[in-house]
Backbone as JSON, one array per atom type, in Angstrom:
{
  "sequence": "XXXXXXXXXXXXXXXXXXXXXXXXXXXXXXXXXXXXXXXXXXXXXXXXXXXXXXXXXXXXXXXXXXXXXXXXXXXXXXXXXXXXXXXXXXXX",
  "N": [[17.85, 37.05, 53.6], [17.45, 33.49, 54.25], [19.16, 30.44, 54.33], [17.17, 28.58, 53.72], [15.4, 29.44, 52.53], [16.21, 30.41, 50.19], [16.87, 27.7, 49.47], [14.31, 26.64, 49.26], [13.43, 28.59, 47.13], [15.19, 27.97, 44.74], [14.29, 25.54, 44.68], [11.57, 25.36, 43.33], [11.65, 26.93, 41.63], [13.85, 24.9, 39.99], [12.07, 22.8, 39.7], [9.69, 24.2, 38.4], [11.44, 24.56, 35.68], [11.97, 21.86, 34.98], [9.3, 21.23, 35.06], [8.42, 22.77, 32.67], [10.65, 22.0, 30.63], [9.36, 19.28, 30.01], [6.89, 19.4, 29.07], [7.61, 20.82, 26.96], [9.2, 18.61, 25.35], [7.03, 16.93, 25.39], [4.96, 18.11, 23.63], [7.05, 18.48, 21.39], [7.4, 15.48, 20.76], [4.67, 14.89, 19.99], [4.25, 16.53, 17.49], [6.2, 15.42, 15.86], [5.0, 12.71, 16.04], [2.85, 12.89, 14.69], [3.32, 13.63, 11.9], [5.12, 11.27, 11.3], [2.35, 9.45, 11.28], [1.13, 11.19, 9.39], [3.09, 10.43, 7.23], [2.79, 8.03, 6.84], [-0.01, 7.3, 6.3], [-0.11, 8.57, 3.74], [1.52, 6.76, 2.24], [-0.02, 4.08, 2.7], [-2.04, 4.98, 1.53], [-0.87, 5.43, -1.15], [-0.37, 3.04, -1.97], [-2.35, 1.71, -1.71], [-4.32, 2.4, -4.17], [-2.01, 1.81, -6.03], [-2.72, -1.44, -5.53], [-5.89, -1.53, -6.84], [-5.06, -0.66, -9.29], [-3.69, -2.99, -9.72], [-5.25, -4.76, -9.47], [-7.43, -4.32, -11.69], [-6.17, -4.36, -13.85], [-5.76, -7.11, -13.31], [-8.08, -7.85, -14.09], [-8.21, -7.25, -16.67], [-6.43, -9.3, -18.27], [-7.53, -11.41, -17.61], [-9.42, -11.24, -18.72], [-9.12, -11.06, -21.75], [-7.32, -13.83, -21.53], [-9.94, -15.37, -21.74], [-11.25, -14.65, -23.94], [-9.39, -15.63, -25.7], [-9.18, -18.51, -25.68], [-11.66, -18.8, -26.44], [-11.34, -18.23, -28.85], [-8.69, -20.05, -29.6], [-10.24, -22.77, -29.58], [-11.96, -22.77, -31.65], [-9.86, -22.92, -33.52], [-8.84, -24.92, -33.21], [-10.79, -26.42, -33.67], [-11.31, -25.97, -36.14], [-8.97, -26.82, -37.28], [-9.31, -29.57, -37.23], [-11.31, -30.48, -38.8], [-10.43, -29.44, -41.38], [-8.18, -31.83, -41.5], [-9.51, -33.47, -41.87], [-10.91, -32.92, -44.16], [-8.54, -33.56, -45.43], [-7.6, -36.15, -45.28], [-9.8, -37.17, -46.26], [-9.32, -36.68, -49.06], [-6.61, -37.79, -49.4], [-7.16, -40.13, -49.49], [-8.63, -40.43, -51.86]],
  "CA": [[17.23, 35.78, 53.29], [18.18, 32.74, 54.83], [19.39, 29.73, 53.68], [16.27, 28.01, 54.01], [14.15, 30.26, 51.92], [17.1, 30.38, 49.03], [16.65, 26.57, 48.89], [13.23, 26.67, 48.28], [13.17, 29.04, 45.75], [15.14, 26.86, 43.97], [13.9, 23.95, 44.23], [10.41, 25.51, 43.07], [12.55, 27.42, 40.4], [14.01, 23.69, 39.47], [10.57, 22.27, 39.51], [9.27, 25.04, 36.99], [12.37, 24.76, 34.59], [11.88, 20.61, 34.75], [7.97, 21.04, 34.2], [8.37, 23.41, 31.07], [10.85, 20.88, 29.88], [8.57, 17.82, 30.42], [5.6, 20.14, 28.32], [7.62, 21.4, 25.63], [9.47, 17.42, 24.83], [5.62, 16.35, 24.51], [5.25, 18.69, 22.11], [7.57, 17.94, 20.22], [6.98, 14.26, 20.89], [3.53, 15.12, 19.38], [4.52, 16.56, 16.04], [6.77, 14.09, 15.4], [4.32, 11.36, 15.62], [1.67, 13.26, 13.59], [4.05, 14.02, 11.17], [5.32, 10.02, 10.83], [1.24, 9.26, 11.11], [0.94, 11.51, 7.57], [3.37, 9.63, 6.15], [2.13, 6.62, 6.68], [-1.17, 7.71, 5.7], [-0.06, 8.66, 2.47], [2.14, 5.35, 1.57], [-0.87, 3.18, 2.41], [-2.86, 5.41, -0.26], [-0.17, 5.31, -2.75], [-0.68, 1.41, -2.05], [-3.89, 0.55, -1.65], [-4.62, 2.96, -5.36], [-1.89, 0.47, -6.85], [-3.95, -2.5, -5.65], [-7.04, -1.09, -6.94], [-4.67, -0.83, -10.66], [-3.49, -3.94, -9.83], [-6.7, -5.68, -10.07], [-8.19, -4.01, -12.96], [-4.84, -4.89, -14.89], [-5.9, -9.01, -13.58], [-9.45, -8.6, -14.94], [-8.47, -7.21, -17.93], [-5.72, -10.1, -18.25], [-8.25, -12.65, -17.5], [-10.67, -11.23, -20.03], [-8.12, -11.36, -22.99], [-7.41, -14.88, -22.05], [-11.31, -16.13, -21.59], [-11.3, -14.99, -25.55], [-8.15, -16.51, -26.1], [-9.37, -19.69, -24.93], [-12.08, -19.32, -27.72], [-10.37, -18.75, -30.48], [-7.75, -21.37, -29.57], [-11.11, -23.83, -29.45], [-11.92, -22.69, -32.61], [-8.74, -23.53, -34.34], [-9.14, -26.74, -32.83], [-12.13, -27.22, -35.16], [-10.94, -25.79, -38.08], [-7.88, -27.61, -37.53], [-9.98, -31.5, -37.41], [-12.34, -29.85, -39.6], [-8.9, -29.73, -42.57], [-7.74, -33.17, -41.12], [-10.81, -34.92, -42.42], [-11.14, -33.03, -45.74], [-7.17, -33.64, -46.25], [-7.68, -37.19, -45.12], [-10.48, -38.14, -47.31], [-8.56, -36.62, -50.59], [-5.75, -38.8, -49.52], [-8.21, -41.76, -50.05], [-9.34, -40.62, -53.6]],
  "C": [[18.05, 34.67, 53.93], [18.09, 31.2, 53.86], [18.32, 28.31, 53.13], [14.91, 28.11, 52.73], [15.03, 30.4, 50.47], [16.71, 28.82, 48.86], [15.45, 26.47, 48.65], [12.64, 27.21, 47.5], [13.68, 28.34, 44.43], [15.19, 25.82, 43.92], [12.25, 24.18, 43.27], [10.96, 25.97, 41.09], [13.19, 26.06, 39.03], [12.88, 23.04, 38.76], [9.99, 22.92, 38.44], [9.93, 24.72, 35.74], [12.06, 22.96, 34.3], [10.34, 20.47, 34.37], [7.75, 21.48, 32.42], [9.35, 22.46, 30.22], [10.36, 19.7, 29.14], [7.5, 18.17, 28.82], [6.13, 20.43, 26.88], [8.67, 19.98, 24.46], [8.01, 16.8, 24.39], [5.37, 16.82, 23.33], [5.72, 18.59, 20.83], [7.25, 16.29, 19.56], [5.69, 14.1, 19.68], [3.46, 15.46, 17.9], [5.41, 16.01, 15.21], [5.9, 12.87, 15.08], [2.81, 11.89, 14.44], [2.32, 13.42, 11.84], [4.27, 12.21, 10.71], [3.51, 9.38, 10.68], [0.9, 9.89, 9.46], [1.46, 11.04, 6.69], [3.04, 8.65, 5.65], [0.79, 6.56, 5.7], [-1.01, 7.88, 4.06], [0.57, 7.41, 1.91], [0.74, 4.65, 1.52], [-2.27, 3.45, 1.17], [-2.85, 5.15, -1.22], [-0.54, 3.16, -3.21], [-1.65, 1.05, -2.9], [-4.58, 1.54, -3.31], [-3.65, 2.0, -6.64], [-2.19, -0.8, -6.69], [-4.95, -2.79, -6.52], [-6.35, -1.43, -8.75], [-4.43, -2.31, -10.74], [-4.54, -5.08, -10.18], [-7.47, -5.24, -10.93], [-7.15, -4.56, -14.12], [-5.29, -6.79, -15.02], [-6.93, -9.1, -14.09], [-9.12, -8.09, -16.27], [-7.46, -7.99, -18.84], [-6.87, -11.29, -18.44], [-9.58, -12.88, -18.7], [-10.33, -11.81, -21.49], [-7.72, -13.16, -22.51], [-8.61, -15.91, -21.98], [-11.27, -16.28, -23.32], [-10.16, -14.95, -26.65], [-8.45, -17.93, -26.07], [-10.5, -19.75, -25.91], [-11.73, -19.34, -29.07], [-9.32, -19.77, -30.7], [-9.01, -22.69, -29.96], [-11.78, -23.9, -31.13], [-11.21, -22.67, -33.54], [-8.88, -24.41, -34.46], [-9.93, -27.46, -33.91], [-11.86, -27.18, -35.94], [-9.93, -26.56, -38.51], [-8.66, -29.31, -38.0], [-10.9, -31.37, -38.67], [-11.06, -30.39, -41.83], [-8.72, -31.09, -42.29], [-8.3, -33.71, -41.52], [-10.56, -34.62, -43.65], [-9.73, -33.95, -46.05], [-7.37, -35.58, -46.29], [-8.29, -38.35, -46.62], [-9.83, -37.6, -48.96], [-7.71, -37.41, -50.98], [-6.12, -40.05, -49.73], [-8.35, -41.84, -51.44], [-8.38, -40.54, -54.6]]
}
């Protein structure tokens, strides 16, 4: 063989060993990012399901003080309601 025909075996030889490199870093490349893609996937679940609590927790916050807000109004009365009787006793 001559020296001619030794260098381009390996350079072809090179070329092979640097392609299968190239192929099997994608690879990996690849299940790495699918892998950080599932995580993600799952955080924005875990999220967006405490959102979902999160706003049933504000309507049922907002409900309790709608009928908070009438019974306070109805003190109110009962309260002016006393104020007069007490008033007019203090007259007699």
């Amino acid at each position: 063989m001559s020296n001619a025909t030794i260098g381009v075996i390996c350079t072809i030889i090179g070329a092979a060993v640097g392609l299968l490199s190239a192929l099997n870093y994608a690879k990996k490349e690849a299940k790495e990012d699918t892998a950080c893609n599932t995580r993600l996937e799952t955080k924005l679940d875990y999220i967006g399901k405490n959102v979902d609590d999160i706003k049933l927790d504000l309507r049922n916050t907002s409900s309790k003080i709608a009928d908070m807000d009438i019974r306070i109004a109805r003190v109110e009365d009962s309260t002016k309601s006393a104020h007069h009787r007490i008033d007019s006793l203090e007259n007699k």
